[in-house]
C-alpha positions in Angstrom: 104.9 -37.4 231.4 103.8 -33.7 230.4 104.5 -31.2 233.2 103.0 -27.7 232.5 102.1 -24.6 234.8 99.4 -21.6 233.5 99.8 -18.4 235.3 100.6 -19.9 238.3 100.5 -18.3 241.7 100.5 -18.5 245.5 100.0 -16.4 248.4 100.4 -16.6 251.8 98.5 -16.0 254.8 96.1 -14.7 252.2 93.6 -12.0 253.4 95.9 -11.6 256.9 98.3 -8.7 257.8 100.9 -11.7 257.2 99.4 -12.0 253.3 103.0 -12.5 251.1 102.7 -13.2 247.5 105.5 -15.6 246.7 104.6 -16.1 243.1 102.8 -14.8 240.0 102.1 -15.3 236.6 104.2 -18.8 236.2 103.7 -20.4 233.2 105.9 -23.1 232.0 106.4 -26.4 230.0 108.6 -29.4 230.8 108.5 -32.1 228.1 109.1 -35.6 229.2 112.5 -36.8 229.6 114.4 -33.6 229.7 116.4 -32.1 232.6 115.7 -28.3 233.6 117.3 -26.0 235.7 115.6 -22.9 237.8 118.2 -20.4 239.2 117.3 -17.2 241.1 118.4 -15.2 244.0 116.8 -16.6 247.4 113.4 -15.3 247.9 112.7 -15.7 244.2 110.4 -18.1 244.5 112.1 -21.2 243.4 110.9 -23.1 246.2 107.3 -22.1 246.4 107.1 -23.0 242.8 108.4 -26.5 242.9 106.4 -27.6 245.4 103.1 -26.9 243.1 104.4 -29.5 241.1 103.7 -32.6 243.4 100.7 -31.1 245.0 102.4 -30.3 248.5 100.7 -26.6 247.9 97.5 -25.6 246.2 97.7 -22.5 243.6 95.9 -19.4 244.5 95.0 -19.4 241.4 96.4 -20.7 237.9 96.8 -24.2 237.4 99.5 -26.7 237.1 98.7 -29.9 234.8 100.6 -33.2 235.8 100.1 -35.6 233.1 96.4 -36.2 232.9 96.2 -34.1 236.6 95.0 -30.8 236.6 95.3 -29.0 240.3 93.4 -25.7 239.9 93.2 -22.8 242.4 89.4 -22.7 242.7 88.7 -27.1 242.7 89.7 -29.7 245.2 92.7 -31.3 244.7 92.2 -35.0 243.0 94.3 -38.3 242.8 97.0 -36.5 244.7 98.5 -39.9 246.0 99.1 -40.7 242.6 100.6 -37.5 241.6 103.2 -37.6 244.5 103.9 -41.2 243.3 104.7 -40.0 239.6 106.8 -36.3 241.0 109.3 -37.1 242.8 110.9 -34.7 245.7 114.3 -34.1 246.8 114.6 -31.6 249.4 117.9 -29.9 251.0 119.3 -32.5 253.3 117.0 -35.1 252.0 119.4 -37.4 254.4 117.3 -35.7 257.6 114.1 -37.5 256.9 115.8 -41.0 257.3 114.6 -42.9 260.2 114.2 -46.5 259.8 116.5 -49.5 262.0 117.6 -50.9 258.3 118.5 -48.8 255.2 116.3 -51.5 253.2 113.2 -50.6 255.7 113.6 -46.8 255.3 113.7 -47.0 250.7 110.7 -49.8 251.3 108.8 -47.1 253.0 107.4 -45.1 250.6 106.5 -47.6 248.3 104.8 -49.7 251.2 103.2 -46.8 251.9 101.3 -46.7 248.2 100.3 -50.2 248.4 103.2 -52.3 246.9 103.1 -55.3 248.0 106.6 -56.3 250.4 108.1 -58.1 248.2 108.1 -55.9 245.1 109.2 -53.3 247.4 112.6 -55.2 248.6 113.3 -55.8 245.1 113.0 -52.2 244.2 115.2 -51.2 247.1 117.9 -53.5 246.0 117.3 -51.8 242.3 117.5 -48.5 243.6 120.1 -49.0 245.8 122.6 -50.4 242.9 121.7 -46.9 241.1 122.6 -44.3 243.5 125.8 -46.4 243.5 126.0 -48.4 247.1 126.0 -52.6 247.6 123.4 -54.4 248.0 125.5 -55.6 251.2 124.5 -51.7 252.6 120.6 -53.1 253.0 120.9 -54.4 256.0 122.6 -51.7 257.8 121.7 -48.7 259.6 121.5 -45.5 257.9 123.2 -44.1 260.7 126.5 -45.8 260.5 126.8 -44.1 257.1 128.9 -41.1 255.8 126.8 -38.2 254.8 127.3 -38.6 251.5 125.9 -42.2 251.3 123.0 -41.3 253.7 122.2 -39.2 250.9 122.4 -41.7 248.3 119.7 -43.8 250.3 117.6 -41.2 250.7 117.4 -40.6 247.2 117.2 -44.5 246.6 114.1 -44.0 248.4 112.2 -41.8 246.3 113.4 -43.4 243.2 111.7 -46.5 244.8 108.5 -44.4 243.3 109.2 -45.3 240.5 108.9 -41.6 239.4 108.4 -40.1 236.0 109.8 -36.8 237.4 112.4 -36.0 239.8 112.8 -32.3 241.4 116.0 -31.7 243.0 115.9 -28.7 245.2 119.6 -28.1 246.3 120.5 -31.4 246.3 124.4 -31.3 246.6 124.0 -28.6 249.6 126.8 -28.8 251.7 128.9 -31.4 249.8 132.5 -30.8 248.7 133.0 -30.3 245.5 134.3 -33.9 244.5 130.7 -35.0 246.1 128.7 -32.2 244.2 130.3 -33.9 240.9 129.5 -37.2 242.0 125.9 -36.6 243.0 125.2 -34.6 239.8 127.0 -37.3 237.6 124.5 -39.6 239.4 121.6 -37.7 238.6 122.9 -37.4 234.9 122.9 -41.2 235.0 119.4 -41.7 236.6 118.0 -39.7 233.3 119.8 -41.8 230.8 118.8 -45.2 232.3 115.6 -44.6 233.6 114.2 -42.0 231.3 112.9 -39.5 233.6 112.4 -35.7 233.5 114.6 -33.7 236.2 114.0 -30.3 237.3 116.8 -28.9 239.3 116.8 -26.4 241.5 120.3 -25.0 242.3 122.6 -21.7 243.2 125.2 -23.2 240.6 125.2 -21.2 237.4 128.1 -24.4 236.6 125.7 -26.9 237.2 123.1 -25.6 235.5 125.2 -24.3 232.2 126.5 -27.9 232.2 123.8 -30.0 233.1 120.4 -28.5 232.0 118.9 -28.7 228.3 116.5 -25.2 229.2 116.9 -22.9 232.3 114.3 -21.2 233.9 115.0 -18.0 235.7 113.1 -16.7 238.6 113.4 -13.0 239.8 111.0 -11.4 242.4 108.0 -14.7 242.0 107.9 -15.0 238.8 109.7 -16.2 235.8 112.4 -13.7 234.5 113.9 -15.5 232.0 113.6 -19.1 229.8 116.2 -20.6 227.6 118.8 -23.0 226.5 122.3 -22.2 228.5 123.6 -20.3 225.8 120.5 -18.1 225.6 120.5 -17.8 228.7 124.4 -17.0 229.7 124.7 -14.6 226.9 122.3 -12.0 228.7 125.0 -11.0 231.9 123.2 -7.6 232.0 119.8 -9.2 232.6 121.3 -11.8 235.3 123.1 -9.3 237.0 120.1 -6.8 237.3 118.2 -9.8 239.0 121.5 -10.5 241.3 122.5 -13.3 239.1 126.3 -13.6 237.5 127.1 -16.3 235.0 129.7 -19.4 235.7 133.0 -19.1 236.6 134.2 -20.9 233.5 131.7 -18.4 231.2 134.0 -15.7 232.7 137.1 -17.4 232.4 136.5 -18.0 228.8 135.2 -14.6 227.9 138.3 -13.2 229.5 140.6 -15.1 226.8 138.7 -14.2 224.0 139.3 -10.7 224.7 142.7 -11.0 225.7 144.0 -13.2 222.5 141.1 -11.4 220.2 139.6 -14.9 219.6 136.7 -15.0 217.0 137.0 -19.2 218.4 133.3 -20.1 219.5 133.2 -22.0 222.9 130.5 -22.8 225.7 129.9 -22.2 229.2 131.0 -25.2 231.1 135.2 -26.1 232.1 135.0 -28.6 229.8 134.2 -25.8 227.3 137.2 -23.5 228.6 140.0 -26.5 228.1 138.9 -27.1 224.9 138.9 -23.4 223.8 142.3 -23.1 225.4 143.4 -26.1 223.6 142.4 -24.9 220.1 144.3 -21.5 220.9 147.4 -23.4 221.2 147.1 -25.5 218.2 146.3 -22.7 216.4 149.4 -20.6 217.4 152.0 -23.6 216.7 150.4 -23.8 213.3 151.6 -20.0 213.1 
């Protein structure tokens, strides 16, 4: 499904003392199936914008087109409920909005909620629940007796329940470990491949977005700063760290031995890209 914004923006408390413009001027393109990252410092927007995408705020002006759904500033909002079906959200702590007896009732929500019938709806709660990774044996407890980590799972079980064409992840391994980050990014990774779906991730990781995302979107002051591939985008440290930005860790670590072995070896951004590079450098000097 085609996502697209056109000069998207939103104010708030318009025509009050309290009027903020969050953003301006947004104009993107997602193509289906893809997986995009926005970075930017906090307050740059990156929140307000997302949340055009499924409708849960109307643009002040600008429009954002959702497949055949086109939410303009100056028309009433239409098919909504099927919009919110098709764009899935993932807030921070998704793992707080749980509230059902039975981990099965709480992913057969949502769908209920659009008219599936019960039945289809235990059977994509048992679907959902295999792909974030848990039992089916986990369906009939309660969410509460769960670690954090697999509350969150569910939670994301139940939007997938959906059936969603696009998933936005807004922080969505906030205050895991780093072993959890991994695993809930790897899942995420895995959710694209076997269900074909476009992902927009929203994330503070320049690791996770130079590994993960096929484009990056960077936000800076409500509007969009910059647009690229990774390696577009983590070439330009003078532009990232005018807007606050810095690049990965692993960027760094590799720039710092090309320097210091006067490398003219081309490598990424991720780890994986620094291990390799490293590993080249020593094949090369026992060939010498």
């Amino acid at each position: 499904m085609e996502l697209s914004t056109k000069q998207l923006a939103h104010v708030y408390s318009e025509g009050t003392p309290k009027e903020h413009r969050a953003i301006h001027d947004v104009s993107i393109d997602v193509p289906p199936g893809s997986f995009y990252a926005i970075i930017g410092h906090t307050g740059s927007g990156k929140s307000t914008f997302i949340q055009h995408l499924n409708g849960l705020l109307k643009p002040t002006s600008g429009s954002v087109h959702i497949g055949n759904t086109t939410i303009k500033a100056d028309e009433k909002p239409k098919r909504l409920k099927e919009v919110r079906k098709r764009v899935g959200m993932v807030f921070q702590y998704p793992e707080h909005q749980l509230f059902e007896e039975t981990i099965e009732k709480d992913i057969c929500f949502g769908p209920r909620n659009f008219g599936v019938s019960e039945k289809e709806a235990k059977r994509r709660a048992k679907e959902t629940l295999r792909l974030v990774g848990l039992d089916e044996e986990y369906l009939e407890r309660s969410p509460f007796e769960l670690s954090g980590g697999q509350m969150r799972r569910v939670a994301i079980a139940g939007v997938l329940a959906m059936n969603p064409e696009v998933l936005i992840l807004d922080e969505p391994t906030a205050g895991l470990d780093p072993s959890g980050q991994r695993e809930m990014m790897d899942l995420f990774i895995s959710l694209q491949k076997e269900k074909e779906i476009t992902i927009i991730l929203v994330t503070h990781s320049m690791e996770d977005a130079a590994r993960y995302a096929d484009r990056i979107f960077v936000m800076a002051d409500g509007t969009l700063y910059l647009e690229g591939t990774p390696d577009q985008i983590f070439r330009q440290e003078d532009k990232l760290s005018d807007v606050g930005l810095d690049i990965p860790e692993s960027t760094r670590f590799i720039k710092a031995v090309q320097e210091r072995f006067g490398t003219t070896l081309e490598a990424g951004y991720t780890m994986e890209d620094a291990v390799e590079l490293v590993d080249q450098l020593l094949k090369v000097r026992s060939s010498t």
